[in-house]
C-alpha positions as CSV (number, residue, x, y, z in Angstrom):
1,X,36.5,21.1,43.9
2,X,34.3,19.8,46.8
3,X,33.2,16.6,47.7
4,X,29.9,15.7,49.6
5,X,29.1,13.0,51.4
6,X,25.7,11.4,51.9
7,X,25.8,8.9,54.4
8,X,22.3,6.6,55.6
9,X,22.3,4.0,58.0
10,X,19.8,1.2,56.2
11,X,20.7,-1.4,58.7
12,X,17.0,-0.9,59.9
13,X,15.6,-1.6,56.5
14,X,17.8,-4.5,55.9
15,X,17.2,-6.7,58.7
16,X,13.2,-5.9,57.7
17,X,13.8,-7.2,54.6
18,X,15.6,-10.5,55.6
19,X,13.0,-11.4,58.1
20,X,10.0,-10.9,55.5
21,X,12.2,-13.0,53.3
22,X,12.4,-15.6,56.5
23,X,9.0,-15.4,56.6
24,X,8.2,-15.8,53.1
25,X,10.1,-18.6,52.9
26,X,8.6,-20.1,56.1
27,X,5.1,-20.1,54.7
28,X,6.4,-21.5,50.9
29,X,7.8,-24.5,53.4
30,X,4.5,-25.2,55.4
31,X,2.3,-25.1,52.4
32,X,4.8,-27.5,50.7
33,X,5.0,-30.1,53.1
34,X,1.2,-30.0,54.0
35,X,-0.8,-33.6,53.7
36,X,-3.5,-31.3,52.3
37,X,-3.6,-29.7,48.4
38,X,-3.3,-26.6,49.0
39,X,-3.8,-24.2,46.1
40,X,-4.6,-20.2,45.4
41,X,-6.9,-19.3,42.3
42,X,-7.0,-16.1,41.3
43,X,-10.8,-14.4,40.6
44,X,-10.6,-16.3,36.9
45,X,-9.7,-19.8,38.6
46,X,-6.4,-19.5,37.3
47,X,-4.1,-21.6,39.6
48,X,-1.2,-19.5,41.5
49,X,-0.1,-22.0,44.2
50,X,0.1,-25.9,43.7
51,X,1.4,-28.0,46.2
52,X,2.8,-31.4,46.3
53,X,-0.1,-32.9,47.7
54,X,-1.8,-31.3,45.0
55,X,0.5,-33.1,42.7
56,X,0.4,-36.5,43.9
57,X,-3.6,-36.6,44.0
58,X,-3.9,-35.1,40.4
59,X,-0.7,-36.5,38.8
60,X,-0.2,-33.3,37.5
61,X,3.0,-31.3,38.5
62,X,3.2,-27.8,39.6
63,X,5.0,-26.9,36.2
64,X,1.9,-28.0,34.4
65,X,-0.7,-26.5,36.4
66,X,0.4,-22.9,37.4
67,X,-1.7,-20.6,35.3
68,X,-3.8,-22.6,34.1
69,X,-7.8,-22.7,34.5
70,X,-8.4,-25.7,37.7
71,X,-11.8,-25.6,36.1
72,X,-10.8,-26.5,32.8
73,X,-8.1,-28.9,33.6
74,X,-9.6,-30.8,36.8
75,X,-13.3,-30.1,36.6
76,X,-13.6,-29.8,32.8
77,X,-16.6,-27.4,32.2
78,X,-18.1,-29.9,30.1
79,X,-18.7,-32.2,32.7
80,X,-19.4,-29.9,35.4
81,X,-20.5,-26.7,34.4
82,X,-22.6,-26.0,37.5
83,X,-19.0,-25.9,39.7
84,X,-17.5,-23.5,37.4
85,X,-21.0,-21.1,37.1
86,X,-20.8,-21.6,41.2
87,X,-17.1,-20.6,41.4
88,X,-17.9,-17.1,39.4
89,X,-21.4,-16.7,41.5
90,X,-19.7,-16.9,44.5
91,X,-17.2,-14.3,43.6
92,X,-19.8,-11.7,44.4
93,X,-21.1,-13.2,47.5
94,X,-18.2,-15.1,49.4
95,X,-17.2,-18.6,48.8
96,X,-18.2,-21.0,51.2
97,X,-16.4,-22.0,53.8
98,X,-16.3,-26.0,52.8
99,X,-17.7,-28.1,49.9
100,X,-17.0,-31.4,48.4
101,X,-17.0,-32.0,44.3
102,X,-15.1,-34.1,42.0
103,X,-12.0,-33.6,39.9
104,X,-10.3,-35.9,36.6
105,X,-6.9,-36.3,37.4
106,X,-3.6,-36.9,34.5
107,X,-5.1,-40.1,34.2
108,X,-8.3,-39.9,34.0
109,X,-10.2,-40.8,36.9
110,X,-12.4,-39.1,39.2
111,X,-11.6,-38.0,42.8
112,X,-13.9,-36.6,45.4
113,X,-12.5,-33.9,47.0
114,X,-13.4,-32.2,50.3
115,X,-12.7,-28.3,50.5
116,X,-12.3,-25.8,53.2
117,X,-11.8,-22.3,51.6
118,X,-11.1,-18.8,52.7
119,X,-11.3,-16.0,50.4
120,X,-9.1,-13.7,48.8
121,X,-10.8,-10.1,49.1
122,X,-9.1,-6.5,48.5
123,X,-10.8,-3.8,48.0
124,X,-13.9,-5.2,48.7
125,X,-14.1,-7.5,45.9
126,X,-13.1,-10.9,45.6
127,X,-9.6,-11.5,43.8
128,X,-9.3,-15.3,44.2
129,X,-9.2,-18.4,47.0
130,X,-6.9,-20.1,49.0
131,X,-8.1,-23.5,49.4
132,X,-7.1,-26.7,51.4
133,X,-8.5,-30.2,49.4
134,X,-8.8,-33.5,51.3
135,X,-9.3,-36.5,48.9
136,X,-12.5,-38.4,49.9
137,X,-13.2,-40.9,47.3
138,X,-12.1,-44.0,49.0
139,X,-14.3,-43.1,52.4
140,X,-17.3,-42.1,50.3
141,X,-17.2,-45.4,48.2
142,X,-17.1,-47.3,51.4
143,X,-20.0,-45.4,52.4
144,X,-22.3,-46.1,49.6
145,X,-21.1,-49.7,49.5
146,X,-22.1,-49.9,53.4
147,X,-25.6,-47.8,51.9
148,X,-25.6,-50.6,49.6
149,X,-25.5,-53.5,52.2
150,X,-27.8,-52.2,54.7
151,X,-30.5,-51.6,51.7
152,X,-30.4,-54.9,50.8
153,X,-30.6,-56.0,54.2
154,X,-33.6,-54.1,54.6
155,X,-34.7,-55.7,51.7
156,X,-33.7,-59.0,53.2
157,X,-35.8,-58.3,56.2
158,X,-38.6,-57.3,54.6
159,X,-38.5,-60.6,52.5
160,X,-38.4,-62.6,55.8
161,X,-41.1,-60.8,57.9
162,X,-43.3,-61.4,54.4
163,X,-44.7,-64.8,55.7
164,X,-43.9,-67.9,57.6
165,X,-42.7,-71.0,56.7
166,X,-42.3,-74.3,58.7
167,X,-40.9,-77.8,57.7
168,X,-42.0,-80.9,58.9
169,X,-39.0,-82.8,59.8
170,X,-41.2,-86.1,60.1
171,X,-42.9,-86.0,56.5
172,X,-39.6,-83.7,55.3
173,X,-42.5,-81.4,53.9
174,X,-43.1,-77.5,54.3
């Protein structure tokens, strides 16, 4: 007929958890509202954070993406098989730090997007990537288009400095 009482103050271990859940909570806010993509691949490029960036330069949504291969669904092994064999050489090395290469969005055309990576390591291996993507296709268009001009006014140039001409305005003859 006795009772016993245990009694444990956890007021400690609760505030600890409510300020890793701030915190948490925090970081899932910053990575949403970033003007970058920002995604997490695991080691088999399996996609575990998607951001609305992300979203609006693919056209896919987050719902259709997490899980899923980035190299099968954005840079189809087919097309560029070297990016995927890089992604799993890397792996055992480290992944470098920035790198640009091109992805098919929902609908089907290509972007050029600039990375800057940092690795995801524990126990000494690599278990994935967190990675912030810039699209570049519109500045590197207007870079081959301004390649473009000063070719042909190289070629231009040349043309001119190839001989002389002169035109008699009296006899309206060259």
């Amino acid at each position: 007929g006795q009772v016993s009482v245990f009694v444990r103050n956890i007021t400690e271990r609760k505030r600890a958890e409510t300020e890793l859940q701030e915190a948490k909570e925090y970081a899932e806010k910053l990575v949403e509202s970033a003007n970058a993509m920002v995604m997490v691949l695991d080691a088999e490029g399996q996609i575990r954070v998607f951001n609305k960036a992300a979203e609006e330069i693919t056209g896919y949504t987050r719902a259709e993406m997490l899980g899923r291969n980035w190299f099968e669904v954005a840079v189809p092994k087919d097309r560029y098989p070297h990016i995927w064999n890089e992604f799993l050489r890397i792996q055992k090395q480290s992944f470098p730090s920035e790198f640009e290469n091109p992805i098919v969005t929902k609908d089907g055309r290509e972007r050029i997007i600039s990375w800057r990576n940092s690795e995801i390591r524990k126990d000494g291996g690599a278990r994935g990537t967190i990675s912030f993507g810039r699209d570049v296709t519109d500045s590197k268009r207007a870079e081959e288009a301004l390649r473009a001009s000063y070719d042909l006014l190289k070629l231009a140039q040349r043309a001119a400095n190839a001989g002389t001409w002169g035109w008699d305005l009296s006899t309206g003859t060259l």
